[in-house]
C-alpha positions as CSV (number, residue, x, y, z in Angstrom):
1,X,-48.6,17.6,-37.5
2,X,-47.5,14.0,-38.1
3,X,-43.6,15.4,-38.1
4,X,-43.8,18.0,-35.2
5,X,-45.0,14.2,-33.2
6,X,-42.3,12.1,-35.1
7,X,-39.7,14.8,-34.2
8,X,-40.9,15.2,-30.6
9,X,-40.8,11.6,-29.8
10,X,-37.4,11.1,-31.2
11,X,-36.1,13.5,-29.6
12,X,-37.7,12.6,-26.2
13,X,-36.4,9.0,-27.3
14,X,-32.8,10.6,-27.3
15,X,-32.8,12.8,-23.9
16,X,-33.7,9.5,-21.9
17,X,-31.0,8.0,-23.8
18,X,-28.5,10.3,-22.8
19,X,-29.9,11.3,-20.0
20,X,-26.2,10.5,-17.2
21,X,-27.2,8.9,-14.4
22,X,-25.2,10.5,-11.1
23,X,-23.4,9.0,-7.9
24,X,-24.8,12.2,-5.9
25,X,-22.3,13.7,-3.3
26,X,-22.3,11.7,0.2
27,X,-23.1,8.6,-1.4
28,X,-21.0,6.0,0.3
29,X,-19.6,3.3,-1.7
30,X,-18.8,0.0,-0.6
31,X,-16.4,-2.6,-2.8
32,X,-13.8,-5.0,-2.4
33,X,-12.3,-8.4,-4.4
34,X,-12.9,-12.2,-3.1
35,X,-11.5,-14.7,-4.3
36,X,-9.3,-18.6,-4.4
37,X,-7.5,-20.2,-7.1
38,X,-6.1,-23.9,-7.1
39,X,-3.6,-25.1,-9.9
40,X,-1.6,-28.1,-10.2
41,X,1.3,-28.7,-12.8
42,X,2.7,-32.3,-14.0
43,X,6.6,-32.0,-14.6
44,X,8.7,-33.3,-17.2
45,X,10.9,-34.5,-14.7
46,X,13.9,-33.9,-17.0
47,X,16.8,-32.1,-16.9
48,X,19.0,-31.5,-13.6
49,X,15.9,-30.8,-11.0
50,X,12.8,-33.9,-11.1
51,X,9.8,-31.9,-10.4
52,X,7.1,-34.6,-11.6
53,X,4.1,-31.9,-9.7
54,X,3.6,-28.6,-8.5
55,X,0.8,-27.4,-6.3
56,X,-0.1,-23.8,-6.0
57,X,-3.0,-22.5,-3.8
58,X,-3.8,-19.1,-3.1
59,X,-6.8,-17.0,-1.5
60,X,-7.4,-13.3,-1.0
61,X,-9.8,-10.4,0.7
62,X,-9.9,-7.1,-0.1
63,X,-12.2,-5.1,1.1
64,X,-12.5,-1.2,0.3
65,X,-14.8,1.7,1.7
66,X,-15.1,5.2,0.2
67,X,-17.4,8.6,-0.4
68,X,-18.5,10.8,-3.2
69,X,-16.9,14.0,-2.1
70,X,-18.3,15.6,-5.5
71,X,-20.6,14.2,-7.6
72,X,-19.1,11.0,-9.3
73,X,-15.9,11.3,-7.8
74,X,-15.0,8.6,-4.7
75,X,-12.2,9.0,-2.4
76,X,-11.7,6.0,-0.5
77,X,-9.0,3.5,1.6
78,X,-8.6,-0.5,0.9
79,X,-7.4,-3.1,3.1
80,X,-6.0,-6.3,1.9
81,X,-5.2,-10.3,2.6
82,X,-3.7,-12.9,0.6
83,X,-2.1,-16.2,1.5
84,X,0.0,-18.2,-1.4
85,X,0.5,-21.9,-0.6
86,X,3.0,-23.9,-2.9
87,X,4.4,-27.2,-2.7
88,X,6.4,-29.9,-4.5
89,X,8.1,-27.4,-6.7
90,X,12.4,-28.2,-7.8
91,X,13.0,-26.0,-5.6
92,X,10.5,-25.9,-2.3
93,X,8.7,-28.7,-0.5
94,X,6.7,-26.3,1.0
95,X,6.3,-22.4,0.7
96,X,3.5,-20.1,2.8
97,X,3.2,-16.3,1.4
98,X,1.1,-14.0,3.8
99,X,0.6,-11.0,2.3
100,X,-1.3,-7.8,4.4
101,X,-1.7,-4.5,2.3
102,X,-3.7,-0.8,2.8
103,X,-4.2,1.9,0.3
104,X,-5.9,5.5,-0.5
105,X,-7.5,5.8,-3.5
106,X,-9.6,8.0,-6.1
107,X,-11.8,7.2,-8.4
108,X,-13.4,9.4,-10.8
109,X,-16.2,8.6,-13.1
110,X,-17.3,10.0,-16.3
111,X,-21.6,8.9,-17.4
112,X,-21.5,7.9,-20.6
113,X,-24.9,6.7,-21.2
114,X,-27.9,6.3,-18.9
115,X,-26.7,3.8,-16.2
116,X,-23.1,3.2,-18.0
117,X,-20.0,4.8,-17.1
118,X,-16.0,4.7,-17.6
119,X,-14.2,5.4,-14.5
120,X,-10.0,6.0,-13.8
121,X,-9.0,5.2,-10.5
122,X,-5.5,6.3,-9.1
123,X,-4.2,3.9,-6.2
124,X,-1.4,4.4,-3.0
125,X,-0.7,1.1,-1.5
126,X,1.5,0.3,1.1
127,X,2.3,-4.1,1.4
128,X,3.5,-6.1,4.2
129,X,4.7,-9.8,3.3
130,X,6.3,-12.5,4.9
131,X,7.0,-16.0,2.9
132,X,8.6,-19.4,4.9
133,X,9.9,-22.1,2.8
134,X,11.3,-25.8,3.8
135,X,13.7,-26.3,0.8
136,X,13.5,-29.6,-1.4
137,X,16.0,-32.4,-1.3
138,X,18.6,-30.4,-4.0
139,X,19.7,-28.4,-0.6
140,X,20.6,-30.0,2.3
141,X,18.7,-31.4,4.6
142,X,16.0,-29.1,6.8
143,X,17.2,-26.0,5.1
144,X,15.0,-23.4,5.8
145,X,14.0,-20.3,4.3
146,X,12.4,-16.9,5.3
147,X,11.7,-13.8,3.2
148,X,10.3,-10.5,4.6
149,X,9.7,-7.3,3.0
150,X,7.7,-4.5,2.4
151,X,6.6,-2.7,-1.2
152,X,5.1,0.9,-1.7
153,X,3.3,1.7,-5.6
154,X,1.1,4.0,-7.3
155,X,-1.5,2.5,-10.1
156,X,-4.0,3.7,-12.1
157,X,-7.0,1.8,-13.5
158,X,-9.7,2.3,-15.9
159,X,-12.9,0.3,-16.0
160,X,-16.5,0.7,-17.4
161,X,-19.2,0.5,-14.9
162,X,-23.5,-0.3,-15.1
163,X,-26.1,0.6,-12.6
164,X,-28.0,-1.9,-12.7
165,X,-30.0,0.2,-9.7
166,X,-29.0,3.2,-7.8
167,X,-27.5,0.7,-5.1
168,X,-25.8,-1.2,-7.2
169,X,-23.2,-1.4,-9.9
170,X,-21.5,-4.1,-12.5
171,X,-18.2,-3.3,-13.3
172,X,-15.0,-4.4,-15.2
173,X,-11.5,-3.5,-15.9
174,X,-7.8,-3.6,-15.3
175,X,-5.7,-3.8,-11.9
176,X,-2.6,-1.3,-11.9
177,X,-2.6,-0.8,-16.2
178,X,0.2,1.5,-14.9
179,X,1.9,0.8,-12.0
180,X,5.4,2.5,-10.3
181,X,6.8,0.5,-7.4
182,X,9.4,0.1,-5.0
183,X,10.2,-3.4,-3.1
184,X,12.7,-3.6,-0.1
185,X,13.1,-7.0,1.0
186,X,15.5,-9.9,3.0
187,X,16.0,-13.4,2.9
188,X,17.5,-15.2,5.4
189,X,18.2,-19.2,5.5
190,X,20.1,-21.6,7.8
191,X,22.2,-22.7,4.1
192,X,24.7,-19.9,4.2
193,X,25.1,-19.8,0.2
194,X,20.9,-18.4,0.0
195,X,20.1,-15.2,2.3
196,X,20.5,-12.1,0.2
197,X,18.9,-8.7,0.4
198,X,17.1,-6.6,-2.4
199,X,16.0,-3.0,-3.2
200,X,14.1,-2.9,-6.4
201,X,12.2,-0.2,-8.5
202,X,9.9,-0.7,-11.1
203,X,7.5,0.9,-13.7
204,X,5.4,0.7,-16.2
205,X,2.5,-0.5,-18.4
206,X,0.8,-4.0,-17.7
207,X,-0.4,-5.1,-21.1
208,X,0.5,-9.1,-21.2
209,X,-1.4,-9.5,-17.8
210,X,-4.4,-11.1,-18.2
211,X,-5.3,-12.0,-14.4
212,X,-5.1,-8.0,-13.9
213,X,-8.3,-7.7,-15.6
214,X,-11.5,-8.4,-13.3
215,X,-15.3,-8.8,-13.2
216,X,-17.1,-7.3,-9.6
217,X,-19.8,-5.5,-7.6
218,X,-20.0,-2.5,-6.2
219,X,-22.7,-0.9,-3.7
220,X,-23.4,2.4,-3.4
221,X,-25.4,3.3,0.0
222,X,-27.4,6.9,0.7
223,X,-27.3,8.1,-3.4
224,X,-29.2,10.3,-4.6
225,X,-27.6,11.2,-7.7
């Protein structure tokens, strides 16, 4: 009697374990990244270029909206911001990056565990950016630079994800692991020797990024999975 109780209760003890949670069709999901960094750098100020500091501040918003057309699997667009601020670098006094993106994406996830999951996401993203620079005192003087182009990639990115409730989720992971892109872009300048143009292709695996990899939130309204 004592066993046919032991083995019932470890058993019941496993189901809840493995019982997989679900992110029920309709459910819409609501994400997005926020964020600012500041860094200054003290140069040597050796060599041909004296660059004794270099400022660099940058802040982004990107929001993203999607729905579970099947159970666990969110189809979804993304809208992005980010504005790059550097000065006193060798070669800029000043330089503004505005950057304006919007993507489709797919995400599908796999329960693991009861309230964990591994997810893969597959990205299309379409960038708009525009940079205007005064150059330093190496060039001559008010030379001015300005650098517009577009850039068009697909990424894929795996993550592991917790419900902490039905509404809302803890995850982690890596931006673009695998990433194909292509950048078209021009630069102009009133110093004849720096406008040049450039077509470039790209692709493959982002191991040696660190600031790819990412810690956020992630509400899920109307599930009931």
């Amino acid at each position: 009697m004592k066993q046919k109780f032991l083995l019932a209760s470890v058993t019941v003890l496993l189901l809840s374990l493995t019982t997989k949670a679900q992110i029920g069709k309709g459910s819409v999901w609501l994400g997005g990244n926020i964020g600012y960094s500041s860094s200054r750098t003290s140069g040597s100020g050796t060599g041909p270029v004296n660059s004794p500091e270099a400022k660099t501040k940058s802040g982004w918003i990107a929001p993203a909206i999607g729905k579970a057309v099947k159970d666990n699997l969110i189809v979804g667009i993304s809208l992005s911001y980010q504005n790059v601020h550097y000065s006193d670098y060798a070669q800029y006094k000043k330089d503004n990056e505005n950057y304006y993106g919007a993507g489709f994406f797919i995400r599908q996830y796999v329960p693991v565990l009861n309230r964990l999951y591994v997810f893969g996401q597959g990205n299309i993203n379409f960038r708009y950016y525009k940079s205007e620079a005064d150059l330093s005192d190496n060039y001559p003087p008010n030379t001015h630079t300005e650098d517009k182009g577009w850039n068009v990639g697909l990424g894929f990115q795996p993550g592991v994800s917790f419900a902490i409730n039905k509404k809302l989720q803890l995850e982690t992971g890596f931006n673009n692991l695998i990433s194909v892109q292509y950048q078209d872009s021009k630069e102009t300048s009133n110093y004849v020797d720096f406008g040049r143009k450039n077509k470039q292709f790209s692709a493959g695996l982002n191991l040696d990024n660190a600031s790819s990899f990412y810690v956020g939130f992630r509400i899920l309204l109307n599930n009931k999975g």
